[in-house]
C-alpha positions in Angstrom: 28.3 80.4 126.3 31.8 81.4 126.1 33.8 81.3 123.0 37.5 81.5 122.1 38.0 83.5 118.9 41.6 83.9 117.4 43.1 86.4 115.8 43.7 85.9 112.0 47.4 86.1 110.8 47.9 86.4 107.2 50.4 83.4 105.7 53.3 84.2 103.9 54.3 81.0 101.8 57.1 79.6 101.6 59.4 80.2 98.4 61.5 77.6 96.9 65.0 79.4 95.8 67.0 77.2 93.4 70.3 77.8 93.4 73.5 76.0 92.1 74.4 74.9 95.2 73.9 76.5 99.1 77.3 78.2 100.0 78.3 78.9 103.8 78.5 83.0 102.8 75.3 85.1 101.7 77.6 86.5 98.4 74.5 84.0 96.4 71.3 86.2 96.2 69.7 83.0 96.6 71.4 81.6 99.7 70.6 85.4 100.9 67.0 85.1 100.4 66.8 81.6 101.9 68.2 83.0 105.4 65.6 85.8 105.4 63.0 82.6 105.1 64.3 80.6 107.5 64.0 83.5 110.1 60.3 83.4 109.6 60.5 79.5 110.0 60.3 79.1 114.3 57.9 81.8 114.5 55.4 80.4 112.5 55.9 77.1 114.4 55.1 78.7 117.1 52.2 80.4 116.2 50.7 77.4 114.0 51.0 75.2 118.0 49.3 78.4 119.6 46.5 77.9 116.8 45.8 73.9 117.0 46.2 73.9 121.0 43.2 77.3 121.3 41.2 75.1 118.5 41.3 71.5 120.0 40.2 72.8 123.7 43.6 73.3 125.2 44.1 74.3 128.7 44.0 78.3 129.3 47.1 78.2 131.4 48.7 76.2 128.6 47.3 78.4 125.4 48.3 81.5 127.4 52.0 79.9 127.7 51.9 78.9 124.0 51.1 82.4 123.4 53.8 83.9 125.4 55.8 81.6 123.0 54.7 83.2 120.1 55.7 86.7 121.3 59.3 85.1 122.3 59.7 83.3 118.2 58.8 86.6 117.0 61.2 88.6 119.1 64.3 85.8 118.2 62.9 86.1 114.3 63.5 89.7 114.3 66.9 89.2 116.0 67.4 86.8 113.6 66.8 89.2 110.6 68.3 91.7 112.0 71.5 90.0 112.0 71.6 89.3 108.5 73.9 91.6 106.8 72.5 93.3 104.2 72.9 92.3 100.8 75.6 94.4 98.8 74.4 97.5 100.0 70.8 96.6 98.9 68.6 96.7 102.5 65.3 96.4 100.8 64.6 92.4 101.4 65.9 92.6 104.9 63.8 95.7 105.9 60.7 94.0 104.4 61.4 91.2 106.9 61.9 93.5 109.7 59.0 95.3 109.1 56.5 92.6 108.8 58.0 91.1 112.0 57.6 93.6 113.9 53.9 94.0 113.1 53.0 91.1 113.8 54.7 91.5 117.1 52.8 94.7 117.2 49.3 93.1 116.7 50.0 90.1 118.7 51.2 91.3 121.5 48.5 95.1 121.6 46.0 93.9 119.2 45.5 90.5 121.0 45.4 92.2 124.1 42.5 94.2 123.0 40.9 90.8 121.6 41.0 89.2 125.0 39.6 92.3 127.2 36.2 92.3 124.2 35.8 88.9 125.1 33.5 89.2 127.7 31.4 92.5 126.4 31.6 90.6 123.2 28.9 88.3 124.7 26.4 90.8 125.9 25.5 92.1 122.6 25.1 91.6 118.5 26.8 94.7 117.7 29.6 94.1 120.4 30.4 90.1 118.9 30.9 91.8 115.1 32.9 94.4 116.7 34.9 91.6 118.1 35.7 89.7 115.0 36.1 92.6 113.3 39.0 93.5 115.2 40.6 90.5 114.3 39.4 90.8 110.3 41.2 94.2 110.5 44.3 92.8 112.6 44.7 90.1 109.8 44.2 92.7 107.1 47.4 94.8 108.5 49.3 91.5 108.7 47.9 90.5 105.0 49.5 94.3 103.7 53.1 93.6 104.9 52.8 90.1 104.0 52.0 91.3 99.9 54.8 94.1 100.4 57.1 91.8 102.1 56.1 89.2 99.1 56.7 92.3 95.9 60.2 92.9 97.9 61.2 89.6 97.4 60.0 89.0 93.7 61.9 92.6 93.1 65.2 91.3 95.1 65.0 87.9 92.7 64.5 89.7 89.4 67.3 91.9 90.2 69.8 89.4 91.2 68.6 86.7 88.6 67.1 84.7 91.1 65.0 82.2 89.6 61.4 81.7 92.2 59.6 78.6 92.2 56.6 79.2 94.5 55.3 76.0 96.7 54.2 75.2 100.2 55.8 73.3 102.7 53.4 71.4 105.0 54.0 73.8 107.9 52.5 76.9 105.4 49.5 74.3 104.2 48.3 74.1 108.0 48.7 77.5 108.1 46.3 78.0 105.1 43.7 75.9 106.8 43.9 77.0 109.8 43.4 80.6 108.1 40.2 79.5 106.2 39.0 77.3 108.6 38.8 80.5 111.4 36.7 82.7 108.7 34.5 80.5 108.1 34.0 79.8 111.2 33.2 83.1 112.2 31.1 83.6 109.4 28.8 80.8 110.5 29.3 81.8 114.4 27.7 85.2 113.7 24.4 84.0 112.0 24.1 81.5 115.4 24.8 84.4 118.0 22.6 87.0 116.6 19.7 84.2 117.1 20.6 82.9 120.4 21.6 86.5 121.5 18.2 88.1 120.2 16.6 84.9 122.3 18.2 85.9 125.6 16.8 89.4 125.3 13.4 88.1 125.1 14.0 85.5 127.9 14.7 88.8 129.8 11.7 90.4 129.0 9.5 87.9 129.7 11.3 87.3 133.1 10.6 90.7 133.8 7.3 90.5 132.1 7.7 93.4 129.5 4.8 92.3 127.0 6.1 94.7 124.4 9.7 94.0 124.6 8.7 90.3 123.8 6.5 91.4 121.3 9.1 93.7 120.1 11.6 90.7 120.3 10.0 88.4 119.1 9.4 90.2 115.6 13.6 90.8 115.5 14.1 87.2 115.8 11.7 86.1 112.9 13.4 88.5 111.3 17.0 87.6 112.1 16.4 83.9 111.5 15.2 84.7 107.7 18.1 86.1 106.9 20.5 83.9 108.6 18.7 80.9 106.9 19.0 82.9 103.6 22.5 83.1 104.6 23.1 79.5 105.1 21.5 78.9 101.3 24.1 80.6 99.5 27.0 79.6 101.8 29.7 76.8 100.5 30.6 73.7 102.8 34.1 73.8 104.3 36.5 71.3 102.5 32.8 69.3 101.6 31.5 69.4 105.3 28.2 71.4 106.0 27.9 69.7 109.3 28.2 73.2 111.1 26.5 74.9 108.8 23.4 72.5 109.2 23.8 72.9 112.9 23.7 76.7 112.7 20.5 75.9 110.3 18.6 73.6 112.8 18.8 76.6 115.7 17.9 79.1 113.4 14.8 76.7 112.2 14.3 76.3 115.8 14.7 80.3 117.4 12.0 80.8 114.1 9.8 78.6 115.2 10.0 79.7 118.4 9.2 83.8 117.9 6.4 82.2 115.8 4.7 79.5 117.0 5.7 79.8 120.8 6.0 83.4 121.9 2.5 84.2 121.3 1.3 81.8 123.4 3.3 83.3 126.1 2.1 86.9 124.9 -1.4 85.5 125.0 -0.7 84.1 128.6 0.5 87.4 130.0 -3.0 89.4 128.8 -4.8 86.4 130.2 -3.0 86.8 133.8 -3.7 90.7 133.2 -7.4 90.2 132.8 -7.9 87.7 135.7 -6.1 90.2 138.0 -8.3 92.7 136.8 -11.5 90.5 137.8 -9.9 89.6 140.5 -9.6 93.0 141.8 -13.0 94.0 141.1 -14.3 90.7 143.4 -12.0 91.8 146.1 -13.4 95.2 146.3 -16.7 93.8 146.8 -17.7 92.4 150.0 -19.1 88.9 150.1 -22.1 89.6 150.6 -22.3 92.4 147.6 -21.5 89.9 145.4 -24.0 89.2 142.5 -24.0 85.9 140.3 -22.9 86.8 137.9 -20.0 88.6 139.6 -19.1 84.8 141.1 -19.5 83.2 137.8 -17.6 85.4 135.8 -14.9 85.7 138.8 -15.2 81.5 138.8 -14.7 81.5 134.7 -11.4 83.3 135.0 -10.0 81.4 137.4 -10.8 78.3 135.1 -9.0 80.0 131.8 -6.3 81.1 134.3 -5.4 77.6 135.4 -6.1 76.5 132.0 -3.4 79.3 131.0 -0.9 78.3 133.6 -1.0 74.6 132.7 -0.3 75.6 128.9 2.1 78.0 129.7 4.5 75.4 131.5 3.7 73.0 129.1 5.2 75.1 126.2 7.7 76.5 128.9 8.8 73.0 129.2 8.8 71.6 125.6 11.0 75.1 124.5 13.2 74.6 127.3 14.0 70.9 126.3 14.1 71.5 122.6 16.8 74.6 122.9 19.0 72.4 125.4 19.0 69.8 122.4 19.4 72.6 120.0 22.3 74.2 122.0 24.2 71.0 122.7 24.3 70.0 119.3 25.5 73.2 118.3 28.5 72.7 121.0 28.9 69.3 120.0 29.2 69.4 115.8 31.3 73.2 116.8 34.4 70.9 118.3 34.1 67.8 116.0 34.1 70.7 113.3 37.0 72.0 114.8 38.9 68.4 115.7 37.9 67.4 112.1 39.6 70.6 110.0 42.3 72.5 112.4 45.5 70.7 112.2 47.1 69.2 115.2 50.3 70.7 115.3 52.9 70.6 117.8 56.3 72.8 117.4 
């Protein structure tokens, strides 16, 4: 089941500057502090179409192209800065800029990389998948830091120039925003519904290779993984008043918990049965035919009886499992990209 994750980029919102009036030259502390925004402006276009497109199921070839976009905005934004002269021998707003550009040139261009080559180990384990999001938790963190000093420089540069701040969001930094939220609680939810269906794959591997402990063993992890992942989904707030993926994460985790309980044992209970007819069956073979006693054909007749008996039941329960997880799985899938269509913002730059 493959899954694009994105890394997380902290927001930096925009700041209303109210001047007089805008003049050509940057001699007005305000003027000056609107050209360090604007430099910000085409990269976060960028990035914001790089976001919606990876969301709403864009082609690779186009995401990665969208990507290499990003890189490019961020590259002309620094050039941008850069070119600003600085104000009255005062550097500090101007090197904020710079600075925070630059990292997030850093982290998209190294950190992302890093992010794409987890993807696939990300799938083969629990531990790997938080290791994966956690990457991009940190990643956003380090943008998040030079975003608040970047944000102090420019409340310092205003109260020492006189600059009067009055803070609001454009609807380019409200998409942002959502986009933001809508990614960590995504993630949040994802986790509770891959530890499940991970945990479930182990144990389909164990009883393909017919490891009655490892089931056993399994089995017991995914009871307990599905308690607390329901627990989870209790305390857990709806996103912008939709719980529709939250109650699809609920309905697998109802459904892998039923399964370790109810299900699995018949299949533990399946594979002592086949153990004990192959014994019999063993013994009866040793014996020649005409060795045989009564009651060594009865009881050898007996097994085979429970053992068809077990076969029958065991494909039954096979079947009805396999059916209900396919439903399971593809609502998941399903409610996943109306979630997503619903909530990320369509945005082209």
């Amino acid at each position: 089941m493959k899954r694009i994750l994105l890394p997380l980029f902290a927001i930096i919102c925009a700041t209303v500057i109210t001047t007089s009036s805008l003049a050509q030259s940057l001699d007005n502390p305000g003027d000056y502090m609107t050209a360090i925004a604007k430099a910000h402006l085409e990269m976060n276009k960028k990035y914001m179409a790089y976001m919606s497109a990876s969301a709403h199921g864009g082609r690779m070839k186009k995401i990665e192209n969208l990507r290499e976009q990003v890189l490019e905005s961020i590259t002309a934004s620094r050039y941008q800065t850069i070119d600003i002269p600085i104000y009255k021998g005062d550097n500090s707003l101007r090197q904020s800029s710079i600075d925070y550009i630059q990292l997030t040139y850093n982290i998209f261009n190294e950190d992302y990389s890093k992010i794409v080559n987890m993807q696939e180990i990300a799938e083969q384990s629990f531990d790997e998948m938080q290791a994966y999001l956690l990457l991009q938790e940190k990643s956003n963190e380090k943008i998040k830091e030079a975003s608040d000093k970047m944000t102090q420089a420019s409340k310092t540069f205003a109260a020492k120039y006189n600059v009067k701040l009055i803070e609001s969001k454009d609807e380019l930094s409200e998409k942002m925003e959502v986009a933001g939220k809508l990614n960590r609680y995504r993630n949040d939810v994802y986790l509770l519904f891959f530890k499940c269906n991970w945990q479930e794959g182990e144990i389909i591997k164990a009883i393909n290779a017919k490891k009655v402990n490892d089931v056993e063993q399994g089995r017991n992890s995914l009871i307990r993984f599905a308690e607390e992942g329901l627990k989870a989904l209790d305390t857990l707030k709806t996103f912008q008043g939709d719980g529709s993926l939250a109650n699809a994460c609920r309905q697998a985790l109802q459904f892998y918990k039923r399964t370790a309980e109810v299900d699995l044992p018949k299949t533990t209970e399946y594979f002592l049965k086949v153990e004990n007819f192959e014994k019999i069956k063993k013994s009866m073979d040793s014996k020649d035919a005409n060795s045989r006693t009564k009651e060594d054909i009865d009881s050898y007749n007996k097994a085979v009886n429970e053992m068809n008996t077990a076969v029958n039941s065991y494909n039954q329960t096979n079947n009805t499992v396999n059916n209900k997880r396919s439903q399971v799985l593809q609502d998941w899938q399903d409610t996943e990209t109306n979630f997503n269509n619903a909530h990320m913002p369509y945005y082209k730059s």
